[in-house]
DRENLUM-304612 format. One line per 4 residues: number of its first residue (from 1); for each residue x, y, z of N, C-alpha, C. Coordinates in Angstrom, 1 decimal. Layout:
REM DRENLUM-304612
NUM) X,Y,Z,X,Y,Z,X,Y,Z | ...
//
This chain:
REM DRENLUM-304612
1) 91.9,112.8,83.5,91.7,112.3,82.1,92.0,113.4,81.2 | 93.5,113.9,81.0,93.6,115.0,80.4,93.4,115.3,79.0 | 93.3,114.1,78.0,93.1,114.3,76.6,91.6,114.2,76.0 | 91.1,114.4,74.7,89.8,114.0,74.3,89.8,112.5,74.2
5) 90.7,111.8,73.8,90.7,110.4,73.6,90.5,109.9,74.7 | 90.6,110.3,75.9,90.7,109.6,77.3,89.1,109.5,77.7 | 88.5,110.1,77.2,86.7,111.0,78.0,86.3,109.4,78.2 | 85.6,110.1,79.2,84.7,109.0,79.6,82.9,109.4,79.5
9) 82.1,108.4,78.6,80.9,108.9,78.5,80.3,107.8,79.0 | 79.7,107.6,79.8,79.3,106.9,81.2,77.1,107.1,80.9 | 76.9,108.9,80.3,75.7,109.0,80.2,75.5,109.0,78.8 | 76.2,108.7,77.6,75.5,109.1,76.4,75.9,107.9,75.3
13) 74.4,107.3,75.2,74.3,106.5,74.4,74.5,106.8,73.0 | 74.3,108.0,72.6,74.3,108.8,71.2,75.8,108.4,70.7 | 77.2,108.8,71.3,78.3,109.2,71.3,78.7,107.7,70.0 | 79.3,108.8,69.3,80.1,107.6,68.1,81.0,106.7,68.8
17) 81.1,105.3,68.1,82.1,104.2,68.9,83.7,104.9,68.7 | 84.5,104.3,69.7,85.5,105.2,69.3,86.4,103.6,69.6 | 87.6,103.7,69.1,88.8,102.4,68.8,89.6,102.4,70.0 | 89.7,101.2,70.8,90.4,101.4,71.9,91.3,100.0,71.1
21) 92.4,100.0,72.3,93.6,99.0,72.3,92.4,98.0,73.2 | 92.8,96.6,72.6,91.7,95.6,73.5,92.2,95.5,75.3 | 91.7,95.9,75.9,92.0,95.6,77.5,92.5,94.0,77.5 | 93.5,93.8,78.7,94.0,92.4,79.1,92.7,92.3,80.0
25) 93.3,90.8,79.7,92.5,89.8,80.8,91.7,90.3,82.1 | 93.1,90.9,83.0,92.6,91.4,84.1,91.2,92.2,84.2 | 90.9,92.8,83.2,89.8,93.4,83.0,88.5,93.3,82.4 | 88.4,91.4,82.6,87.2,90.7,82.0,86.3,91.3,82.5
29) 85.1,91.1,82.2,83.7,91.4,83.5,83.5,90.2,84.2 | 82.9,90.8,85.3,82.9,90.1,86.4,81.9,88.8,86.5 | 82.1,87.9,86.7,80.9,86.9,86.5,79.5,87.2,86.7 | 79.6,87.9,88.3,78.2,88.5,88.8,77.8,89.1,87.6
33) 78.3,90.0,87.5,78.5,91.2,86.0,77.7,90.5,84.9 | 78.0,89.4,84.4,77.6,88.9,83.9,76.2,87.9,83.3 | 76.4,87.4,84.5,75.3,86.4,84.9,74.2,87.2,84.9 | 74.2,88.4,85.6,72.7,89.5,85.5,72.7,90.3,84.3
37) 74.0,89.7,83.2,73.3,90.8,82.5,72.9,89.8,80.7 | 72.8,88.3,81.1,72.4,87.8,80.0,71.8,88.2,79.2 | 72.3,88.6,77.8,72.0,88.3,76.5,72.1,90.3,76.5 | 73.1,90.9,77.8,73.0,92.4,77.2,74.4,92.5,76.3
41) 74.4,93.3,74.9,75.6,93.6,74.4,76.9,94.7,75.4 | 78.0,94.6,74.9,79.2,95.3,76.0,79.7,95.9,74.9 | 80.4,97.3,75.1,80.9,98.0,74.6,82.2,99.0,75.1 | 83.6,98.7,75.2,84.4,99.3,76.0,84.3,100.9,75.8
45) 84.1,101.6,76.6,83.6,103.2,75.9,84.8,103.8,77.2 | 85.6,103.4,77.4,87.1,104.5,77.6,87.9,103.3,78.2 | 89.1,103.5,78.0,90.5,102.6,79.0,91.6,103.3,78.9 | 92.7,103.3,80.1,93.3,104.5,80.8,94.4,103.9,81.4
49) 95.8,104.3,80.2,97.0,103.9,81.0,97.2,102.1,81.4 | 96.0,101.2,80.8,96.1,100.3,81.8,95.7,99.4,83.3 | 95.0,100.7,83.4,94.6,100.7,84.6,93.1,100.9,85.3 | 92.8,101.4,83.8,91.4,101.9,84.5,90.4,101.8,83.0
53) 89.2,100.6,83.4,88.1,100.7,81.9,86.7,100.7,82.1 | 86.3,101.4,81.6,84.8,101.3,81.3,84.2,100.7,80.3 | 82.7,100.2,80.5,82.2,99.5,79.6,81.0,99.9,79.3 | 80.0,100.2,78.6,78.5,100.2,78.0,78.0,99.0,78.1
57) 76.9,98.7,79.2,75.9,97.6,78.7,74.7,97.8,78.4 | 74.5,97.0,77.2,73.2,97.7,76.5,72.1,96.5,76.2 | 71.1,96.7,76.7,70.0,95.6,77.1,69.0,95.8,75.5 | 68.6,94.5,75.4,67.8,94.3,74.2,66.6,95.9,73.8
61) 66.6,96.1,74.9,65.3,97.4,75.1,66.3,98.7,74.7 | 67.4,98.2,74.7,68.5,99.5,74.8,68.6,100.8,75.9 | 68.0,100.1,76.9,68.3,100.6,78.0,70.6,100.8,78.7 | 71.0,101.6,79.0,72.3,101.2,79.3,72.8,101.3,80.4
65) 73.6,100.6,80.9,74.2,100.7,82.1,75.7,100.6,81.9 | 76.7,100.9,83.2,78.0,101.3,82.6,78.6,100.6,84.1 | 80.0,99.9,83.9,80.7,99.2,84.3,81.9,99.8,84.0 | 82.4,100.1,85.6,83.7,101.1,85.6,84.8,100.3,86.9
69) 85.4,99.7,86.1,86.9,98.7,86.9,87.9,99.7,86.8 | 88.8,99.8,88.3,90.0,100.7,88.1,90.7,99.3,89.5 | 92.3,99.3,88.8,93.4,98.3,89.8,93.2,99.0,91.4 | 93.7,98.4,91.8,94.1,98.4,93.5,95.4,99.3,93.2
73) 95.1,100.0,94.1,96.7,101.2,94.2,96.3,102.5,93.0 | 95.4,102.4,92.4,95.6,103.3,91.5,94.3,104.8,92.0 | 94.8,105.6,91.8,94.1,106.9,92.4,93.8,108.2,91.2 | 92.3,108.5,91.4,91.5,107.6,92.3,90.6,106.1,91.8
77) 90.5,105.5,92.6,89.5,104.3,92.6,88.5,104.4,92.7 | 88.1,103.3,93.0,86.8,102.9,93.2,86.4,103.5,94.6 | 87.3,102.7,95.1,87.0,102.9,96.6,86.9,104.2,96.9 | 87.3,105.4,96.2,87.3,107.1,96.2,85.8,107.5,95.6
81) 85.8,106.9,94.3,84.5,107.6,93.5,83.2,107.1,94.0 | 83.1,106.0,94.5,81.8,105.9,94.9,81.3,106.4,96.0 | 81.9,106.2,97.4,80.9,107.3,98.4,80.9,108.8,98.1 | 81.9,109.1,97.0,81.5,110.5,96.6,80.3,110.6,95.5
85) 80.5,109.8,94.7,78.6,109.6,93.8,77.8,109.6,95.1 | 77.3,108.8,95.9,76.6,108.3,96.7,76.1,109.9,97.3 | 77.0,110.4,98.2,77.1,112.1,99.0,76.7,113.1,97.9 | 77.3,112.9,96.5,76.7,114.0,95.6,75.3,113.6,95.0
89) 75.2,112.7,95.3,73.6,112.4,94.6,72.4,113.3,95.9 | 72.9,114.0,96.8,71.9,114.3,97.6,72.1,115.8,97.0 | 72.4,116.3,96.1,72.8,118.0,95.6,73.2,117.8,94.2 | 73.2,116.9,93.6,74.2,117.1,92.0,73.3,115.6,91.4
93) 73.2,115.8,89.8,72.6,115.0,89.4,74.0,114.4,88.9 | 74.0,112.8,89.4,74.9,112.1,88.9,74.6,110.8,88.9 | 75.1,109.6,87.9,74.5,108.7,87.7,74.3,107.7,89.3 | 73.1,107.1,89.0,72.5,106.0,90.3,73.7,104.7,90.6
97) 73.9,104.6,91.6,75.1,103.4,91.7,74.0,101.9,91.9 | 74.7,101.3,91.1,73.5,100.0,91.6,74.3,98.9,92.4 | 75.5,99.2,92.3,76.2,97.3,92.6,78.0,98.3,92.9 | 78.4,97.7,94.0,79.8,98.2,94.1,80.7,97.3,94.5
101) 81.7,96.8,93.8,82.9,95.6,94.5,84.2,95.6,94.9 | 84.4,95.9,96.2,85.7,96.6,96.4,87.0,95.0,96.4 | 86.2,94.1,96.7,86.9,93.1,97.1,87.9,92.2,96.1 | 86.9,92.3,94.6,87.8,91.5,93.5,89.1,91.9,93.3
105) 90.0,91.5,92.8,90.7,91.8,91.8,91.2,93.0,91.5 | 90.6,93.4,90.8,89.9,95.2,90.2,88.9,95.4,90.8 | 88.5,96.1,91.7,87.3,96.8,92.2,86.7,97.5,90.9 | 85.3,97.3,91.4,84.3,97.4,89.9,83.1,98.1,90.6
109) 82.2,99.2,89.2,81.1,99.8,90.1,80.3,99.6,88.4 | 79.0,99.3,89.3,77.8,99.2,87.7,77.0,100.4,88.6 | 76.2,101.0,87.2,76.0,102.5,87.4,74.6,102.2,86.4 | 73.4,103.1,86.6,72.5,103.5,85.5,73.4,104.5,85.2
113) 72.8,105.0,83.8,73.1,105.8,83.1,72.5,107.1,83.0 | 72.9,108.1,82.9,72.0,109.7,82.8,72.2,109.7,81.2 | 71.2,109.8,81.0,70.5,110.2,79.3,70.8,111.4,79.1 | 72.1,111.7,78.0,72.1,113.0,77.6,73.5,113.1,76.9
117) 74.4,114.0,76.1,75.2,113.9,75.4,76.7,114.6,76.4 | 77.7,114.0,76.5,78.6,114.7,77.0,79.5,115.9,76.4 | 79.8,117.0,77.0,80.6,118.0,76.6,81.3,117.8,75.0 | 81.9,116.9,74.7,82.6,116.2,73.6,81.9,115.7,72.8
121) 80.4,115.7,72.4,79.3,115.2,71.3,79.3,116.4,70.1 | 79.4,116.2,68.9,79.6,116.8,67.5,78.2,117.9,68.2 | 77.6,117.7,68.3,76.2,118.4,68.0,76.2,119.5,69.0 | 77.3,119.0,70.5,77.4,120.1,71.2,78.2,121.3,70.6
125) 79.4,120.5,70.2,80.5,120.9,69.9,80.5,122.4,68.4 | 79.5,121.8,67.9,79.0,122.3,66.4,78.9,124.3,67.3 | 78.3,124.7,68.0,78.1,125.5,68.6,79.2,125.8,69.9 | 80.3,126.1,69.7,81.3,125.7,70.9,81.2,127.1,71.9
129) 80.2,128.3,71.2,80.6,129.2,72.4,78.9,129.1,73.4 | 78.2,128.2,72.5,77.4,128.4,73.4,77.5,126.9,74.5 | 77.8,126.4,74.1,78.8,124.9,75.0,79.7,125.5,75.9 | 80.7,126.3,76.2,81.3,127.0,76.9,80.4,127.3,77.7
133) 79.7,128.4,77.9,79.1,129.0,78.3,77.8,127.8,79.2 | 77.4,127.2,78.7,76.4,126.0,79.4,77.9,125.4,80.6 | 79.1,125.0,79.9,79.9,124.4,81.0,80.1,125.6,82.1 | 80.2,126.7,81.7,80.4,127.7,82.9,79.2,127.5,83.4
137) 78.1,128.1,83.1,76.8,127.6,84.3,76.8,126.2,84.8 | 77.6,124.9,84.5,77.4,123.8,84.7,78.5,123.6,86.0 | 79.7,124.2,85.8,80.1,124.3,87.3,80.0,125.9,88.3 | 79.2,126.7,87.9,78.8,127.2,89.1,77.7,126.6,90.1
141) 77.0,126.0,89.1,75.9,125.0,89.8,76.6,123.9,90.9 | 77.9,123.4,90.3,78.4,122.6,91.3,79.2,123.4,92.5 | 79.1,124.2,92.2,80.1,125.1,93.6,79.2,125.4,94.3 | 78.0,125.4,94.1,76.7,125.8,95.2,76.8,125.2,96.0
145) 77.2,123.7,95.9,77.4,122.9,96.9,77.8,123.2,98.2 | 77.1,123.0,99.1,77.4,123.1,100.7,78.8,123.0,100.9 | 80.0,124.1,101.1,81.1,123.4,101.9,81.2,122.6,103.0 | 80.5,123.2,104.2,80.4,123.0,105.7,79.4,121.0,105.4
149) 79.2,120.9,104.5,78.5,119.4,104.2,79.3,118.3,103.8 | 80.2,118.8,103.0,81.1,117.9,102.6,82.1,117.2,103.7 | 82.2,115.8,103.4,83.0,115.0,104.3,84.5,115.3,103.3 | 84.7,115.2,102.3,86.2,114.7,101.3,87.1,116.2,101.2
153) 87.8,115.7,101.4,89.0,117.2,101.8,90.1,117.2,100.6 | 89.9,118.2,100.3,91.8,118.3,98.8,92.0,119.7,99.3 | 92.0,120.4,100.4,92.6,121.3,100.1,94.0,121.3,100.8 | 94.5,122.2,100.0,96.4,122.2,99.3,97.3,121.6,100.4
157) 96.6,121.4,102.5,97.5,120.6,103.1,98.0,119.2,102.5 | 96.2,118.9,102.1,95.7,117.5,101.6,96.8,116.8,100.7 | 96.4,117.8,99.9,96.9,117.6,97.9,98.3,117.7,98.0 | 99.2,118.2,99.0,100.6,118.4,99.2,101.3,116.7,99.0
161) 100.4,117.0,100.8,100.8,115.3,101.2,100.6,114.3,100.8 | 99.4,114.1,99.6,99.5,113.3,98.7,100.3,113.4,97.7 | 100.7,114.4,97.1,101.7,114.5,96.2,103.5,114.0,97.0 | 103.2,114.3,98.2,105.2,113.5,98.6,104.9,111.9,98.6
165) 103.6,111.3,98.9,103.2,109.7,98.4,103.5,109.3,97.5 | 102.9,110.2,96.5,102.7,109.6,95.1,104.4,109.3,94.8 | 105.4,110.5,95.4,106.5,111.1,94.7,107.4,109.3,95.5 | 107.1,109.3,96.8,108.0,108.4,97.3,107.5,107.0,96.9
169) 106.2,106.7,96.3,106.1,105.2,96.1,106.2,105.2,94.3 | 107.1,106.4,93.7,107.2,106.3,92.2,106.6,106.3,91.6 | 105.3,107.1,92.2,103.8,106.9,90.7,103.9,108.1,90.3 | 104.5,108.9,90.2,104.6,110.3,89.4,105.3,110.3,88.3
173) 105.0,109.7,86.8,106.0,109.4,85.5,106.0,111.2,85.0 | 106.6,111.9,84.8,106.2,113.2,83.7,106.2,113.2,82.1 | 107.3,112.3,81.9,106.8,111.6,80.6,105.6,110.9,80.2 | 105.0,110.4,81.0,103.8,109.9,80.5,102.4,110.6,81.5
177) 102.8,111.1,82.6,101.4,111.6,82.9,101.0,113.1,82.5 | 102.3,113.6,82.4,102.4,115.1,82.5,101.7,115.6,81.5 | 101.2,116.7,81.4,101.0,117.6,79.8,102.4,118.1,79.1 | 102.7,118.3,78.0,103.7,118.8,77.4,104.5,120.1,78.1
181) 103.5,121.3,78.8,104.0,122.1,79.3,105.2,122.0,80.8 | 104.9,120.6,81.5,105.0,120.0,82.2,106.4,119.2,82.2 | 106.3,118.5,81.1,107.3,117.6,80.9,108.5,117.5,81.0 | 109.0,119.0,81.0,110.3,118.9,81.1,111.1,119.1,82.5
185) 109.4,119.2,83.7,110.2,118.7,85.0,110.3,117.6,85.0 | 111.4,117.1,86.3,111.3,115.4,86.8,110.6,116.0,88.5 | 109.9,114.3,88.8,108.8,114.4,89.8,109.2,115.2,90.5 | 110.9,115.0,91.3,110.7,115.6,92.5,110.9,117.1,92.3
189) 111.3,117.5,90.8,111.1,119.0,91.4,110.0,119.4,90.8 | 108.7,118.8,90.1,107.1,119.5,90.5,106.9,119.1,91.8 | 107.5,118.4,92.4,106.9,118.5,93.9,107.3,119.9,94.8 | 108.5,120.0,94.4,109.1,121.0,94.7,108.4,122.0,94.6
193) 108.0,122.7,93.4,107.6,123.5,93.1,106.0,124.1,93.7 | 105.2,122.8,94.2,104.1,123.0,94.5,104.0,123.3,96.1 | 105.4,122.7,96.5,105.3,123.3,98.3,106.4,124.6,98.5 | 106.8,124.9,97.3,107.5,126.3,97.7,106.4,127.1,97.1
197) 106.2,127.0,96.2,105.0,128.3,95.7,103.4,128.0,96.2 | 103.2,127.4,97.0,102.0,127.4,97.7,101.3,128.3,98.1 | 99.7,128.6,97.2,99.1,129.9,97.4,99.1,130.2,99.1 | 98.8,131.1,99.1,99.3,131.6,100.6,97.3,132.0,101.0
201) 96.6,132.1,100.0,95.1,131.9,100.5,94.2,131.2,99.3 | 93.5,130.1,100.0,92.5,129.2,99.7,91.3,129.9,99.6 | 90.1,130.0,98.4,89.1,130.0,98.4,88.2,129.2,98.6 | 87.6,128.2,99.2,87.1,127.0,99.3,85.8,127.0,98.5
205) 85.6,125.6,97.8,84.5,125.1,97.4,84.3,123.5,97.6 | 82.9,123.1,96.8,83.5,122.0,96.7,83.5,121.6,94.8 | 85.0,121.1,94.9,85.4,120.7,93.6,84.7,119.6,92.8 | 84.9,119.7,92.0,84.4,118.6,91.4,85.9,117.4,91.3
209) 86.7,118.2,90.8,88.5,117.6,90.8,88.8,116.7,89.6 | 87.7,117.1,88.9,88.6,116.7,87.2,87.4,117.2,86.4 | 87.0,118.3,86.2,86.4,119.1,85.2,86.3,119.1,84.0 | 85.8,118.2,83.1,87.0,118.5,81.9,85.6,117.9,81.2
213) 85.4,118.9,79.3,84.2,118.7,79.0,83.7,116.9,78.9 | 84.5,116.3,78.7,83.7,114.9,78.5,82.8,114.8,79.5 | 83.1,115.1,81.0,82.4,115.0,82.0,81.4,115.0,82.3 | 80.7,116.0,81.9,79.5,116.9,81.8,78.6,116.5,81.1
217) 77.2,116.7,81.0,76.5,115.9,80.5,75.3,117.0,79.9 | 74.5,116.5,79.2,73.8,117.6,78.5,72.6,117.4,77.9 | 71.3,117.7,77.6,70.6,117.6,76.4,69.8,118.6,76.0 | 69.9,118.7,75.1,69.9,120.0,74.6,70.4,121.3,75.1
221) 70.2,122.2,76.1,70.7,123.3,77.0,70.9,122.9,78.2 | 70.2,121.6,78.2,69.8,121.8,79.9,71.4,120.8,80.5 | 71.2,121.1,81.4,72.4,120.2,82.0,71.7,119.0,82.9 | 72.5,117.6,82.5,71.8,116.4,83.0,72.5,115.7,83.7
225) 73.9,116.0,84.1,74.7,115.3,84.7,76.4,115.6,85.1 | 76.8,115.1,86.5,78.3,114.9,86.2,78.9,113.3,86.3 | 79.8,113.2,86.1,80.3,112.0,86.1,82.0,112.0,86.2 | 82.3,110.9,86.5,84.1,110.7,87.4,84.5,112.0,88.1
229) 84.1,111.7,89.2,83.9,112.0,90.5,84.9,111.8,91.6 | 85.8,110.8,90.8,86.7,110.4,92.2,87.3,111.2,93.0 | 87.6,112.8,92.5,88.4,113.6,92.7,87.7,114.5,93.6 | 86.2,114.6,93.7,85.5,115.3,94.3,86.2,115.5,95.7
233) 85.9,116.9,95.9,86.4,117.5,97.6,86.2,119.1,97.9 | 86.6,119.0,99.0,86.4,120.5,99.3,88.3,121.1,99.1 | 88.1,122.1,98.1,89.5,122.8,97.8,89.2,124.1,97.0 | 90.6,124.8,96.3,90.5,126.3,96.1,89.1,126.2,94.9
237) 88.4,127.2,94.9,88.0,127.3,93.5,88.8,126.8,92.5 | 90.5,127.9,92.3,90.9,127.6,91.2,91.4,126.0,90.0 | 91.2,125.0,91.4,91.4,123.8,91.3,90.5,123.1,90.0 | 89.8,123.4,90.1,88.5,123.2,89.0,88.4,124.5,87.9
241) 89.0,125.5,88.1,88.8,126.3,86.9,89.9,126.3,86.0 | 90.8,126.2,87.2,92.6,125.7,86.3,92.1,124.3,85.2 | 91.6,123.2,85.1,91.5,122.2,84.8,90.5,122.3,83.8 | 89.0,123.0,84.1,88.2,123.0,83.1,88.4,124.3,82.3
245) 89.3,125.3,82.5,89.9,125.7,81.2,91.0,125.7,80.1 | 91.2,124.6,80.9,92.6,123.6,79.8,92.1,122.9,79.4 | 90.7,122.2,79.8,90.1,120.9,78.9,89.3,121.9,77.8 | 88.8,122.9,77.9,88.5,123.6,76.7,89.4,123.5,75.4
249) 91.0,123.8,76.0,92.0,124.1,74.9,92.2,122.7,74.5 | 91.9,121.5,75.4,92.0,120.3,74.9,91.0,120.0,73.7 | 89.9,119.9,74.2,88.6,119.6,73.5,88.3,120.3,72.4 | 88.7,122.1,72.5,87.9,122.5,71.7,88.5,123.5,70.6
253) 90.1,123.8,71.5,90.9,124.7,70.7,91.1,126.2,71.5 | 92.2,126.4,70.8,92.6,127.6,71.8,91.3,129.3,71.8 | 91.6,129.6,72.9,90.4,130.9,72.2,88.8,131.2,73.6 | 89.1,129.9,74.1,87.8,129.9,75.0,87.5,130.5,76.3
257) 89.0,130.3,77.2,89.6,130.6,78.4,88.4,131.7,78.9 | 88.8,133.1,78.6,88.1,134.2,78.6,86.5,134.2,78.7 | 86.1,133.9,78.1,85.1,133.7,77.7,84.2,132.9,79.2 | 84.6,131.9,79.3,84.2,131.0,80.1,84.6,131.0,81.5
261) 85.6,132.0,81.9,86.0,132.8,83.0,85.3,133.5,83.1 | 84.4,134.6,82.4,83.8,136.0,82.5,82.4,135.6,82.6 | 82.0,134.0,82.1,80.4,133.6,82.4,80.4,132.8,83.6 | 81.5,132.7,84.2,81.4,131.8,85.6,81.8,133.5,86.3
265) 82.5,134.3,86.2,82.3,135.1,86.9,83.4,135.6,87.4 | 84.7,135.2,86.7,86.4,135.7,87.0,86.9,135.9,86.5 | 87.9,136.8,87.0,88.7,137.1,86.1,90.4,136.2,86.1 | 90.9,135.8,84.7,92.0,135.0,84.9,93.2,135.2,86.1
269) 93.6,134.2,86.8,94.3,134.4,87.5,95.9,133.8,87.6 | 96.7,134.2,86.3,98.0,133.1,85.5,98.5,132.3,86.8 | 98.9,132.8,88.1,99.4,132.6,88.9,99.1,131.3,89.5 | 97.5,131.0,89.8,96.6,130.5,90.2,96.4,129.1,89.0
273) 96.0,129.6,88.0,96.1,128.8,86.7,97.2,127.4,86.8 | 98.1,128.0,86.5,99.3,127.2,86.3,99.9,126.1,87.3 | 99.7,127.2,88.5,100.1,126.1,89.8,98.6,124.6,90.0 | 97.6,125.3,89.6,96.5,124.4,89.6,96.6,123.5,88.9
277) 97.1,123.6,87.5,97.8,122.3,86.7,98.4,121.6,87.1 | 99.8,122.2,87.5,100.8,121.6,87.5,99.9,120.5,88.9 | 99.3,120.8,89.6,99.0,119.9,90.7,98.2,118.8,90.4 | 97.1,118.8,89.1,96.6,118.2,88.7,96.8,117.1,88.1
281) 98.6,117.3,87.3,99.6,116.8,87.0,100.4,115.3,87.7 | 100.2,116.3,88.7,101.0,115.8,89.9,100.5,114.4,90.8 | 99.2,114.9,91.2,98.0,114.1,92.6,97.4,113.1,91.3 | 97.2,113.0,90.4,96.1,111.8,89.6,96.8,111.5,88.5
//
C-alpha cells in the first residue's frame, strides 16, 4: 500500500473520514456480515486498485469493528493475512480475528479493533521526529520475533519465484503498481534485475512485509498495534527497512531516512535499499 491515500486504519476510530471512489457491487457486505451487525453504521475506510476494501463498523456504543474483503487471485489475501494475524497474535499485538470467509466470492475477515491512532494521524504527525523515532522502536520490537518459530518464508529464493508467477500470469503493471522511480522498467526486466543482482547474503528476520506508517498503531508514545500483515515472513532485515523508509518520504517528507536508521540501529545500505523496493514493487 505504497501511498498515504492508500493507508489502511483498521485501529483508529479518531482518524478523519477520508473520500473514496464508491466500491462495485462485488464488494457489498456479506449477509452474515450483516444480519449480526443490525442497526451498526459502515464506513469504507480504504479501497485498493479494485481489488481490495475495508470497512469500519460502528455499533450504537461506538464500539468498532473492521471488515477487510480482498478478490480471489489477488496477493496477498485473505487466505495469506489471516493465519499470519492468528501466529502473530502469540508475540505482536495485532487486532483479534473474530469471523473468517474464505469461501464467498471475495473472501472477507471481521476483526476487533486495537484502540489507538495510526502512524498517519495529524496529532502524530504534528511531532514527526518523535513519530519516527517511536516507528524505529516499533519495528525493532517486531524483529524480536522468534525466526526459528515462524512457519511463512519470503526469503529472496521465495520472493524470486514469486516474482517469475506474478511476471508469467501478467500481474506485474509498472505503470500502475510501480513507484515513479520504477516506472520506467517493463515487468520482465525488474524481474531481471532482481535475479541478476541478488544479494549474495540474507540477514534473516521476521518481517513484517509492508511497513509503512499507516500500519502502525499508537497512543500516545506507546505502541498499540500492527496491522496488514499479509506479507508477514521470515526474510532480509532490509526488506522492511527498504519499505518503512520510503513510507516516511511517502507520509512525511523527505529528510527522515537517517534518522530512523540510526534509532533502529543502521547504518544506510543504498545497495540493499533499492533492490528492497524495487522487490516490493514487484511481489505485491
Amino acid at each position: 500500500m505504497p501511498a498515504e491515500e492508500n493507508r489502511e486504519i483498521w485501529g483508529n476510530p479518531d482518524q478523519q473520514p477520508m473520500q473514496f471512489q464508491e466500491p462495485n457491487e462485488a464488494f457489498a457486505i456479506p449477509k452474515k456480515v450483516l444480519q449480526e451487525h443490525q442497526g451498526w453504521e459502515t464506513q469504507v475506510v480504504w479501497y485498493y486498485f479494485n481489488h481490495a476494501l475495508t470497512r469500519k463498523l460502528t455499533s450504537k456504543n461506538q464500539s468498532n469493528r473492521f471488515l477487510k474483503m480482498v478478490k480471489k487471485g489477488t496477493y496477498p489475501g485473505i487466505e495469506h493475512e489471516a493465519p499470519r494475524m492468528r501466529w502473530a497474535a502469540d508475540f505482536l499485538p495485532v487486532p483479534p480475528i473474530l469471523e473468517v470467509n474464505l469461501s464467498e466470492h471475495i473472501p472477507w475477515m471481521l476483526t476487533e479493533e486495537i484502540r489507538g491512532k495510526d502512524g498517519n494521524h495529524p496529532n502524530l504527525k504534528a511531532d514527526p521526529i518523535r513519530l519516527v523515532k517511536m516507528l524505529a522502536d516499533a519495528l525493532s520490537r517486531f524483529h524480536q520475533v522468534p525466526v526459528d518459530n515462524c512457519p511463512f518464508n519470503f526469503r529472496l529464493e521465495t520472493a524470486l519465484r514469486h516474482s517469475k508467477l506474478r511476471l508469467k500470469a501478467g500481474l506485474i503493471e509498472p505503470k500502475v503498481h510501480f513507484h515513479p522511480e520504477f516506472q520506467h522498467l517493463s515487468a520482465e526486466k525488474a524481474v531481471e534485475i532482481l535475479h541478476n543482482e541478488r544479494p549474495s547474503h540474507e540477514e534473516l528476520v521476521v518481517c513484517h512485509g509492508d511497513f509503512c506508517v499507516p500500519n502502525i498503531l499508537f497512543n500516545g508514545g506507546a505502541l498499540k498495534g500492527f496491522v496488514d500483515l499479509g506479507e508477514l515472513g521470515v526474510a532480509d532485515v532490509w526488506w522492511d527497512l527498504a519499505v518503512a523508509t520510503w513510507s516516511l518520504e511517502w507520509n512525511l517528507g523527505t529528510g527522515y531516512e537517517d534518522l530512523f536508521l540510526k534509532e533502529y540501529g543502521r547504518r544506510a545500505d543504498s545497495e540493499k535499499i533499492q533492490y528492497y523496493r524495487l522487490l516490493y514493487d514487484v511481489v505485491s
